[in-house]
C-alpha positions as CSV (number, residue, x, y, z in Angstrom):
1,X,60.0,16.7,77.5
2,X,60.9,14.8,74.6
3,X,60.6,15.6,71.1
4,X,58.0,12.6,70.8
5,X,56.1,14.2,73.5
6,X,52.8,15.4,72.6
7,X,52.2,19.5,72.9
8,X,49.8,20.4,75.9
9,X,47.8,23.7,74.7
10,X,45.1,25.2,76.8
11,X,41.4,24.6,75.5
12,X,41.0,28.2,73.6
13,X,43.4,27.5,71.5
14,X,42.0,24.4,70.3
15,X,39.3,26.5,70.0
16,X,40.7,28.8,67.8
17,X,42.6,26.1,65.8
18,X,39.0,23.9,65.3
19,X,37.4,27.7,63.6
20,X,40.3,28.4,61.5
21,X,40.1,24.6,60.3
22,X,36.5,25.6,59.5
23,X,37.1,29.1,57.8
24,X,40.8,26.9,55.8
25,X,38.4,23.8,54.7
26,X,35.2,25.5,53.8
27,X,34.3,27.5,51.0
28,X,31.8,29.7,50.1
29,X,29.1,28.2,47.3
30,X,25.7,29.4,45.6
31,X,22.5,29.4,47.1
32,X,19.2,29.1,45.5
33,X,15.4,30.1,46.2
34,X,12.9,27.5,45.8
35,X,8.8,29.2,45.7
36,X,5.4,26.8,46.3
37,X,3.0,26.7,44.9
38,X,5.1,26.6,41.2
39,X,3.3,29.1,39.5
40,X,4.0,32.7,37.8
41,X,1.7,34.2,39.5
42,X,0.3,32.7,43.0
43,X,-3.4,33.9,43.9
44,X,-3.9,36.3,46.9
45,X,-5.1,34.4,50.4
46,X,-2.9,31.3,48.9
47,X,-0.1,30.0,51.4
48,X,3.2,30.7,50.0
49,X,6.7,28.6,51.0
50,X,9.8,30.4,50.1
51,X,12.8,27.6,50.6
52,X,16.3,28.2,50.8
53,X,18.8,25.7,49.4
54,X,22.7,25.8,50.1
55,X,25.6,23.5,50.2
56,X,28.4,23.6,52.6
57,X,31.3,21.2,52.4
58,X,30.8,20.2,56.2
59,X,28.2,19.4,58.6
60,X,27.4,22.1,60.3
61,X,24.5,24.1,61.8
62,X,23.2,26.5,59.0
63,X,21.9,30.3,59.6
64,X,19.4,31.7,56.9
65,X,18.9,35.1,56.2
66,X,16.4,36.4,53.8
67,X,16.2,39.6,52.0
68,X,13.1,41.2,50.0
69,X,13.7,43.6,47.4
70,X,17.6,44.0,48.8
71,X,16.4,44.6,52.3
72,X,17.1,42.3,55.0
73,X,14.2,40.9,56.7
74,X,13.8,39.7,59.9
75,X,13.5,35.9,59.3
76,X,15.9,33.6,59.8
77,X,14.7,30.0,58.9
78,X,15.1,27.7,56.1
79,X,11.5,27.8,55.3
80,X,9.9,31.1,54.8
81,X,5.6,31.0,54.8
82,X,3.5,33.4,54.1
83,X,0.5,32.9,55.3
84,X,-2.7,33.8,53.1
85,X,-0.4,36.0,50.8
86,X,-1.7,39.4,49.5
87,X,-0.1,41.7,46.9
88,X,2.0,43.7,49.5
89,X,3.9,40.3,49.7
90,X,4.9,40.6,45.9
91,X,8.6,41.4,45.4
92,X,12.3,40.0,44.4
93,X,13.3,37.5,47.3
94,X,16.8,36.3,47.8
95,X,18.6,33.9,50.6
96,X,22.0,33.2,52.1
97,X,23.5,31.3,54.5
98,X,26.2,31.2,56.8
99,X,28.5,29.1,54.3
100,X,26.9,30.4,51.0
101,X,26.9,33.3,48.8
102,X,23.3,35.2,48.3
103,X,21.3,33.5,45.9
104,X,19.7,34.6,43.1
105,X,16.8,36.7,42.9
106,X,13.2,35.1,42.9
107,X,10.4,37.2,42.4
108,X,6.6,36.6,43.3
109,X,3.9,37.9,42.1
110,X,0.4,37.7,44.1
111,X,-2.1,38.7,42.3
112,X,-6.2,39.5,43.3
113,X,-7.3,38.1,40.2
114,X,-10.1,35.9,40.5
115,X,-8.4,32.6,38.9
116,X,-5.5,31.8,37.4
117,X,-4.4,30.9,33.9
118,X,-6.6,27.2,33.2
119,X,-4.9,24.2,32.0
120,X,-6.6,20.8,30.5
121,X,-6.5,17.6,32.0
122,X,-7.8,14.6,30.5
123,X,-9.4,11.4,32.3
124,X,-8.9,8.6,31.8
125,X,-4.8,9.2,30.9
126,X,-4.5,7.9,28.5
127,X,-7.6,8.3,26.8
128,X,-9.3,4.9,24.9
129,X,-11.2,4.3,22.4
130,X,-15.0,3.3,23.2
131,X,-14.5,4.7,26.6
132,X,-15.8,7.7,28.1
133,X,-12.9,10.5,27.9
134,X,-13.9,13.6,30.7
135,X,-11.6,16.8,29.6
136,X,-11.2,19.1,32.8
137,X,-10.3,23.1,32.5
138,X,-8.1,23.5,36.0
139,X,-7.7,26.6,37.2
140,X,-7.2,27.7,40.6
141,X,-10.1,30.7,42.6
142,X,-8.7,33.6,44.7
143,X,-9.0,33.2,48.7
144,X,-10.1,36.2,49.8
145,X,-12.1,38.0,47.1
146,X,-14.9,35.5,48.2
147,X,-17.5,33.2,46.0
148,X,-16.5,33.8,42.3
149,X,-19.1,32.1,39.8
150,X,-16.9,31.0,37.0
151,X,-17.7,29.9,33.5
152,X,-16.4,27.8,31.1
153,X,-16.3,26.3,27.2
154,X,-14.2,24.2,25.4
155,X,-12.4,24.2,22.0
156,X,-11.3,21.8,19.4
157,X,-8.9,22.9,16.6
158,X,-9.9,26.5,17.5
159,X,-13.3,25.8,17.1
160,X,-16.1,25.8,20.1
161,X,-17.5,22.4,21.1
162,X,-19.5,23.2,24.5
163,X,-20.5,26.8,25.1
164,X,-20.2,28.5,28.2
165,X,-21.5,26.9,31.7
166,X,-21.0,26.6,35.1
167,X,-19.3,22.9,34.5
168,X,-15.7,22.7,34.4
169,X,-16.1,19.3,32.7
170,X,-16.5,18.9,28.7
171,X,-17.2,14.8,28.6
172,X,-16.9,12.9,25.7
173,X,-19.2,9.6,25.5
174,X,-17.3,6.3,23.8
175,X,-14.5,8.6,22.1
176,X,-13.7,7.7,18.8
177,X,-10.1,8.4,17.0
178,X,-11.8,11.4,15.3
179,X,-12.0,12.9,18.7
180,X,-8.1,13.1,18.7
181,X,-7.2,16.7,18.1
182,X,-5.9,20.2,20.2
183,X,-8.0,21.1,22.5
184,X,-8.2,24.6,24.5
185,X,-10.6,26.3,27.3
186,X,-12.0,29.6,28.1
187,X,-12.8,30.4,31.9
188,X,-14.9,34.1,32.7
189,X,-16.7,35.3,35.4
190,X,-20.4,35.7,34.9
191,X,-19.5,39.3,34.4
192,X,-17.3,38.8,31.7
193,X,-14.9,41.1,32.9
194,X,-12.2,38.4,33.5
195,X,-11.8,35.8,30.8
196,X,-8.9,33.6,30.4
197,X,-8.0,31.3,27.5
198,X,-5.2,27.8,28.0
199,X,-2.6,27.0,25.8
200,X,-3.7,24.1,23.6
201,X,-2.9,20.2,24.7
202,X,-3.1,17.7,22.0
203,X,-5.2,15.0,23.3
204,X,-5.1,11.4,21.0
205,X,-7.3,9.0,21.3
206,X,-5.7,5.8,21.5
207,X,-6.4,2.8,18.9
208,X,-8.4,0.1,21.3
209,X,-7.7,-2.5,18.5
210,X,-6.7,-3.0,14.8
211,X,-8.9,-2.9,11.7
212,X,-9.4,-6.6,11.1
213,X,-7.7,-8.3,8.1
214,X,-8.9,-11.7,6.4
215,X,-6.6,-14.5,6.3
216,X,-6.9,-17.8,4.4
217,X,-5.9,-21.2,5.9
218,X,-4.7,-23.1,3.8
219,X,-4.0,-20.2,1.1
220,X,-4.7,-22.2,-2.1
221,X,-7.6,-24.4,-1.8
222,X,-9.3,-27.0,-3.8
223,X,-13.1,-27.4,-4.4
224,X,-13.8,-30.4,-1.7
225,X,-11.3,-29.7,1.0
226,X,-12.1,-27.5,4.1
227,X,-11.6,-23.8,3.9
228,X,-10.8,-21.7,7.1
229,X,-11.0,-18.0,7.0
230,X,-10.2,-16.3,10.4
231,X,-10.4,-12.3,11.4
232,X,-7.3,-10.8,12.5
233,X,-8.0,-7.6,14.6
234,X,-5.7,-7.2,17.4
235,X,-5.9,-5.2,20.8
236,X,-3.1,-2.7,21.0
237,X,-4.4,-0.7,24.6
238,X,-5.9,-3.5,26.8
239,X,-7.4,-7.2,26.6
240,X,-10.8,-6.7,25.1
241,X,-12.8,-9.2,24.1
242,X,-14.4,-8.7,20.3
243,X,-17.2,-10.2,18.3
244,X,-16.8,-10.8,14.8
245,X,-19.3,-11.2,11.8
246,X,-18.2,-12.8,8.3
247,X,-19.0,-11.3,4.9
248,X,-18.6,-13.8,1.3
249,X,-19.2,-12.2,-2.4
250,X,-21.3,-9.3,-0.1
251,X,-23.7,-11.5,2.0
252,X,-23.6,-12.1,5.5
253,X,-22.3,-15.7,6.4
254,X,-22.3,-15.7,10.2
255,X,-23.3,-13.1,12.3
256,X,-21.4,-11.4,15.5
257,X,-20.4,-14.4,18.1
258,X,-17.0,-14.8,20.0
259,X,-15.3,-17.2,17.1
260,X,-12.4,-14.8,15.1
261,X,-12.7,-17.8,12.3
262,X,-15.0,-19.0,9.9
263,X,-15.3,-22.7,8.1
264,X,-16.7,-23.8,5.1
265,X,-16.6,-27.9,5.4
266,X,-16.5,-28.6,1.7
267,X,-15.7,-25.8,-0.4
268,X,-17.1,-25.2,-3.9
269,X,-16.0,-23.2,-7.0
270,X,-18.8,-20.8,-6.1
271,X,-17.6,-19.9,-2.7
272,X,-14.9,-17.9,-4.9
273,X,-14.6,-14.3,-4.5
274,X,-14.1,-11.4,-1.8
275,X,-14.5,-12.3,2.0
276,X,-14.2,-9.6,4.7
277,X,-14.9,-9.4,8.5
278,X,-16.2,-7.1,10.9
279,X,-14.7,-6.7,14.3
280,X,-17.0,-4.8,17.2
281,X,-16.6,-4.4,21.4
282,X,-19.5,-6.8,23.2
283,X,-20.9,-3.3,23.7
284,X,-20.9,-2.0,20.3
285,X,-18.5,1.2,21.4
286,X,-16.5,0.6,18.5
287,X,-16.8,-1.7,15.7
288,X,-14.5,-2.0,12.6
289,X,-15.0,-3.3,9.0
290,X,-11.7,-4.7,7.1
291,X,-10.9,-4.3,3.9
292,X,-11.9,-7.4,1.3
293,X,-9.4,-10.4,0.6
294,X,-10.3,-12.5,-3.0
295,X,-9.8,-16.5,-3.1
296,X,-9.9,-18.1,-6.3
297,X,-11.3,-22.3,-5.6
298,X,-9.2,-24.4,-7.5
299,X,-10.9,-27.0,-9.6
300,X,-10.6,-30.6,-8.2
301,X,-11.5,-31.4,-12.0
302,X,-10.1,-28.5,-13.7
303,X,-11.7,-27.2,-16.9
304,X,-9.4,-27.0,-19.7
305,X,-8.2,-24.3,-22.1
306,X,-8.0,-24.2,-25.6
307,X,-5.7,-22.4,-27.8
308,X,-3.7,-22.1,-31.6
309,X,-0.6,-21.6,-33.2
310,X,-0.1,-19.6,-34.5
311,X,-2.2,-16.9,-33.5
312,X,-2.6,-16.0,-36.9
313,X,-3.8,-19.4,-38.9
314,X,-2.1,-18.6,-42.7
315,X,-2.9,-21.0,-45.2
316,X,-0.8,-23.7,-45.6
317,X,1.0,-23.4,-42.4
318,X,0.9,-25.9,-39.6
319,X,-1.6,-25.5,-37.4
320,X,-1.4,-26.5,-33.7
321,X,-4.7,-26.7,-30.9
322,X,-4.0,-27.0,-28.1
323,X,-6.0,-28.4,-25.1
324,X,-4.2,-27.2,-21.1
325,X,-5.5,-27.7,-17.7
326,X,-2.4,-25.7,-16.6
327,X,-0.6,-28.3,-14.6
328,X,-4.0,-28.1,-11.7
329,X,-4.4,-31.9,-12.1
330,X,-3.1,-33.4,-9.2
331,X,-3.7,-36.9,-10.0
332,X,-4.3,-39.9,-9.7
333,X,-4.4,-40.7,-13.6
334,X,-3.8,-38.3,-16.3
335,X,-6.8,-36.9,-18.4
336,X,-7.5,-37.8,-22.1
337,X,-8.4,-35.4,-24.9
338,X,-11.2,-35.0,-27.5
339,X,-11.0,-32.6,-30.1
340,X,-14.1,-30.5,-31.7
341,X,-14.9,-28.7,-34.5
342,X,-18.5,-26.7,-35.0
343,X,-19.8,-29.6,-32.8
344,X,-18.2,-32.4,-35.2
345,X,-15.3,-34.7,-33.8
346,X,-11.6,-34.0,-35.2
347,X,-9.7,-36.2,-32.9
348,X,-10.9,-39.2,-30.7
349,X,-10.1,-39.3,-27.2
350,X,-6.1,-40.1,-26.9
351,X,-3.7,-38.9,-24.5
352,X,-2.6,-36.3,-27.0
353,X,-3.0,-32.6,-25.9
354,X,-2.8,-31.2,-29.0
355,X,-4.8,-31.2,-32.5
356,X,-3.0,-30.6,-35.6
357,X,-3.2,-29.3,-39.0
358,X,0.2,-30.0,-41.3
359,X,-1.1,-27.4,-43.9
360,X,-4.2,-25.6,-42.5
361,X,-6.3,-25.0,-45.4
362,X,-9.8,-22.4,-45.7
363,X,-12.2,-25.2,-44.7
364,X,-9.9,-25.6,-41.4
365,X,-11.4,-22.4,-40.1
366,X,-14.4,-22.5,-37.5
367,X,-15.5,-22.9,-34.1
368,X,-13.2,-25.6,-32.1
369,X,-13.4,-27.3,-28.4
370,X,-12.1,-29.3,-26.3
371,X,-13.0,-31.5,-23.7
372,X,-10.6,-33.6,-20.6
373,X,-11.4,-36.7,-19.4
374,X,-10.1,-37.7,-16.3
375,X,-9.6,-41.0,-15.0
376,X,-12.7,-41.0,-12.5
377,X,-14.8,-40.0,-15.2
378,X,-15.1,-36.9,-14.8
379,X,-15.3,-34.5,-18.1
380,X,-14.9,-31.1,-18.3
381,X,-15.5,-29.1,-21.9
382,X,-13.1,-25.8,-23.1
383,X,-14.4,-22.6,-24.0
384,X,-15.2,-22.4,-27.7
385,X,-12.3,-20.8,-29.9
386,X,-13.0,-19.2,-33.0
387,X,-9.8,-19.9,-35.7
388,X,-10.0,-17.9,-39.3
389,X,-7.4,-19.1,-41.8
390,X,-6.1,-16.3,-43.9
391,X,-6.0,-17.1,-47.3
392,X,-2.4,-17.0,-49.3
393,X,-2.2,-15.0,-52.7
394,X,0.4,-15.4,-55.3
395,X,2.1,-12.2,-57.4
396,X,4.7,-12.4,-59.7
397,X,7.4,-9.9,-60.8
398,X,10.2,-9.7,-63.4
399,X,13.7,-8.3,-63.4
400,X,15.1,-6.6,-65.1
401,X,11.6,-4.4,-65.2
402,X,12.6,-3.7,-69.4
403,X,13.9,-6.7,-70.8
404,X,15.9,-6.8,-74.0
405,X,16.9,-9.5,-76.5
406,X,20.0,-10.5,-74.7
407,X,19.5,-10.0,-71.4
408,X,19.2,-12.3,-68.4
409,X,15.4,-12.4,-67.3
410,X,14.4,-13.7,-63.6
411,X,10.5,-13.8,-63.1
412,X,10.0,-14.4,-59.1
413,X,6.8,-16.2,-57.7
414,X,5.6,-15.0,-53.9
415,X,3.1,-16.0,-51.9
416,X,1.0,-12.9,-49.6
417,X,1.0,-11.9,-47.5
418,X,4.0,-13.5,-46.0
419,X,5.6,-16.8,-46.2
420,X,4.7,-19.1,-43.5
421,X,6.0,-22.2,-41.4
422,X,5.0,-25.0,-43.2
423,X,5.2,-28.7,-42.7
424,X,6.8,-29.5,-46.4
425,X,8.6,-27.2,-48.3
426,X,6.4,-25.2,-51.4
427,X,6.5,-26.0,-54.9
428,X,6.4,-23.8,-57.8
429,X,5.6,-24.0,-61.4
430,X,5.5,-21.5,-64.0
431,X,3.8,-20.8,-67.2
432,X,4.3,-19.0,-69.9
433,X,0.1,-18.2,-72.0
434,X,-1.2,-21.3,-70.4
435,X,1.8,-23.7,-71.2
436,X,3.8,-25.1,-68.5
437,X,7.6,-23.2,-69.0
438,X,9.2,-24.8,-65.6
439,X,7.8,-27.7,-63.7
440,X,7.0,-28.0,-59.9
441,X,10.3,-27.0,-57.6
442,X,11.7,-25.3,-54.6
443,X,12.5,-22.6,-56.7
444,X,10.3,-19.7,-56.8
445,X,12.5,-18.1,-59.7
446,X,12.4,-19.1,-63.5
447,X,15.6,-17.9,-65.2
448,X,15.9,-17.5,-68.7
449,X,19.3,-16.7,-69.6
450,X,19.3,-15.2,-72.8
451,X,15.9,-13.5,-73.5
452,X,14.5,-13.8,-77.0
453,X,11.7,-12.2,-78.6
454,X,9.8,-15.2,-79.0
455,X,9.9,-15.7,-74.8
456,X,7.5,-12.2,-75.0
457,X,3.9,-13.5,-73.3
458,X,1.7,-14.0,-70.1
459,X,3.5,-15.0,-67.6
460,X,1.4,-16.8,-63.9
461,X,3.0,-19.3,-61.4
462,X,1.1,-21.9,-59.2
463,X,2.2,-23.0,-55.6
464,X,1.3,-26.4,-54.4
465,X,2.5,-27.6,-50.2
466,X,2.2,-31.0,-50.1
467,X,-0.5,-32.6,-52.1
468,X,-3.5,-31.1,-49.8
469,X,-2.8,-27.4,-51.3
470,X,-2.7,-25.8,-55.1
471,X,-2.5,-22.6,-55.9
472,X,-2.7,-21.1,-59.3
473,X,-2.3,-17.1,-60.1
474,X,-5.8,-16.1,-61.4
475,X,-4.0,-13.2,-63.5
476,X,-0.9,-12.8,-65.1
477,X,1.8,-10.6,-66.0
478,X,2.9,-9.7,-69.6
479,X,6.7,-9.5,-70.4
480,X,7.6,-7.8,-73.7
481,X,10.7,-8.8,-75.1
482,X,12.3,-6.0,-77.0
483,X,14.0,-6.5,-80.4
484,X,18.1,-5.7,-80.1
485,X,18.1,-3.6,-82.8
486,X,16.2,-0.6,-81.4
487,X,17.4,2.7,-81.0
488,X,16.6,2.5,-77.2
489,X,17.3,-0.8,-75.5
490,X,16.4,0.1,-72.2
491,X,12.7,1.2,-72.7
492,X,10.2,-0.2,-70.1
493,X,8.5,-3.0,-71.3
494,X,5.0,-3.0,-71.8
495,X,3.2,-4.9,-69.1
496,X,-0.2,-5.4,-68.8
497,X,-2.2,-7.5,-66.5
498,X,-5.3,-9.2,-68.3
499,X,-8.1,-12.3,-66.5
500,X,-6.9,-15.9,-67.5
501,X,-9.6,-17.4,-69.9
């Protein structure tokens, strides 16, 4: 025999060599108990299936051996049934097979309680809203303690919404999202002695469509042109098909048809304001009222506004009115202006959007208007503006307050209560009892260089801007010159303030 030769062994020990390939390749793993129904505790005359689950790492035949409370039993399939179980059947169960270890323990309860422990179920799942939402209490009888008459009630957030019947059915007629919430139930027997009380389930309603919104088409619209306003409400569950009704400044405009859109052919100013829409199912279920969108109609012919500057009118100052449509005009053509003034004309009709005053005096103030006229012929009259001119007041001071013989006198005209922006510069003059010391200038001072006693008097100024506006102080100051050979030069000069004749 060569060494290529195969060995020739009698059929044992093939035998032998095929199980110790078995016992060298296999290896021992975890088993595990598997118990129906899944249920802490299972009812007594309910069928029970214990199964045993292991793994071996070939394919071979498996033996099962069971065990109850560490005692082998004397069953030996994969599947272990127990017919109508009763409480003798209660224990720790464990399995094993020929290639596993012993699993785990599993213990049953059986119990000879009437029911078990209810849950809720809702119908449909998911529940909708306008549709009728049943909420079932599921629990499951005992077998062999015979007819039990059970009762039940039903809880939202704690609180009892059906009271105890025979029905294990709490219905809910064309749910609303309100109805969303946790709800519980209570099973008894008709004895009372038994009661049992489920875990809560949250059950939400579910949205069948939007709130409607209001949308404008086209968003800015002019008085003339056609004006679409549609209702947005949008299904989120299912197709459903809505009606929709159409609200303008509070008052119904169409009433509940198919159309999500409403028209207004030629729109006018007074079809301004607040529109909303409401949204229902064609069987009322549910029905939904938006919240209000505004529109302001634009003016084909737009009606001017008037205004002035400044907003405080001081005499003297230039005064500006102003007529605006606010750029709205979209043409052809551009409007003309007319200028009133309590009722009277100021300015004719010109192309000229403004009105105004070089040196606004008292008799400027009053009651003023406006009016555009456009191209077609079309006019359109402002609001009326009230302008008051505020009258200017002249005062007069001297530095230094005590003058001596000597000194270097400034006497300063103003004008009250503030100097404003005028057209032409202001002119002063000033006089000295009634005679004319310094002759209209610029100059609001009058300097006297070397004050004598003789330059002692009343002193007023007068203002005059351009040659619409003279002012003249109606009092004026007294300037005492003092002599330069008193004891006390700086003394304060006596002033004193007396009415012009």
């Amino acid at each position: 025999m060569s060494a290529l030769d195969p060995i020739k062994l009698p059929a044992l020990v093939y035998v032998i060599l095929f199980l110790g390939v078995i016992s060298i390749s296999g290896f021992a793993v975890g088993s595990h108990v598997t118990v129906t129904p899944l249920r802490p505790r299972v009812l007594a005359g309910e069928n029970v299936t214990l199964t045993c689950h292991g793994v071996a790492s070939v394919q071979v035949k498996q033996s099962y051996f069971w065990y109850k409370d560490e005692e082998k039993l004397n069953r030996y399939e994969q599947n272990f049934t127990m017919n109508e179980a009763t409480r003798e059947d209660s224990g720790r169960y464990q399995c094993q097979t020929s290639t596993s270890n012993i699993s785990e323990v599993v213990s049953l309860n059986v119990t000879d309680e009437p029911f078990s422990l209810p849950k809720i179920k809702v119908t449909p799942d998911p529940p909708l809203e306008g549709y009728d939402v049943t909420i079932m209490c599921d629990t499951n009888l005992s077998l062999v303690l015979g007819p039990t008459e059970l009762q039940f009630a039903f809880y939202l957030k704690g609180k009892i919404v059906r009271g105890f019947n025979t029905s294990d059915q709490y219905k809910i007629p064309v749910a609303q999202l309100w109805d969303s919430g946790d709800y519980s139930c209570e099973v008894k027997t008709s004895d009372s002695v038994w009661r049992k009380l489920s875990n809560e389930t949250f059950i939400e309603i579910e949205e069948l469509f939007s709130y409607p919104g209001i949308n404008f088409s086209p968003h800015q619209v002019t008085e003339g042109e056609v004006l679409m306003v549609m209702c947005d409400a949008s299904p989120f569950a299912k197709p459903t098909e809505l009606l929709f009704e159409f609200y303008a400044n509070g008052k119904r405009v169409r009433e509940f048809s198919p159309l999500n859109s409403y028209t207004v052919q030629e729109v006018q100013l007074e079809d301004s304001g607040p529109y909303l829409c409401v949204a229902k199912t064609v069987t009322g279920s549910v029905q939904k009222m938006g919240t209000a969108s505004f529109i302001a109609i634009q003016e084909l012919f737009p009606t001017p506004s008037i205004s002035v500057s400044p907003r405080e009118v001081l005499e003297g100052s230039i005064m500006t009115v102003s007529c605006d449509i606010n750029s709205k005009w979209r043409g052809p053509g551009n409007p003309s202006y007319i200028f009133y003034k309590d009722g009277r004309l100021v300015q004719s009709l010109s192309g000229q959007r403004g009105y105004k005053v070089t040196a606004a005096q008292l008799h400027n103030a009053g009651s003023y208007e406006c009016e555009a006229k456009y191209p077609s012929g079309e006019a359109k009259m402002s609001k009326h503006l009230k302008i008051n001119v505020q009258e200017l007041y002249l005062s007069i001071t001297v530095a230094p307050t005590a003058v001596t013989e000597g000194d270097s006198m400034r006497i300063t005209c103003y004008m009250k209560p503030s100097t404003p922006k005028m057209a032409t510069n202001p002119q002063f003059a000033f006089y000295r009892d009634g005679l004319k010391v310094q002759e209209f200038s610029p100059s609001n001072i009058y300097r006297v260089p070397l004050a004598q006693v003789q330059h002692s008097g009343g002193y007023t100024c007068e203002l005059r801007i351009s040659t619409v506006i003279g002012k003249k102080m109606r009092r004026h100051l007294y300037v005492h010159i003092q002599g330069s050979d008193l004891n006390t030069r700086k003394e304060t000069s006596h002033e004193s303030m007396t009415r012009d004749n």
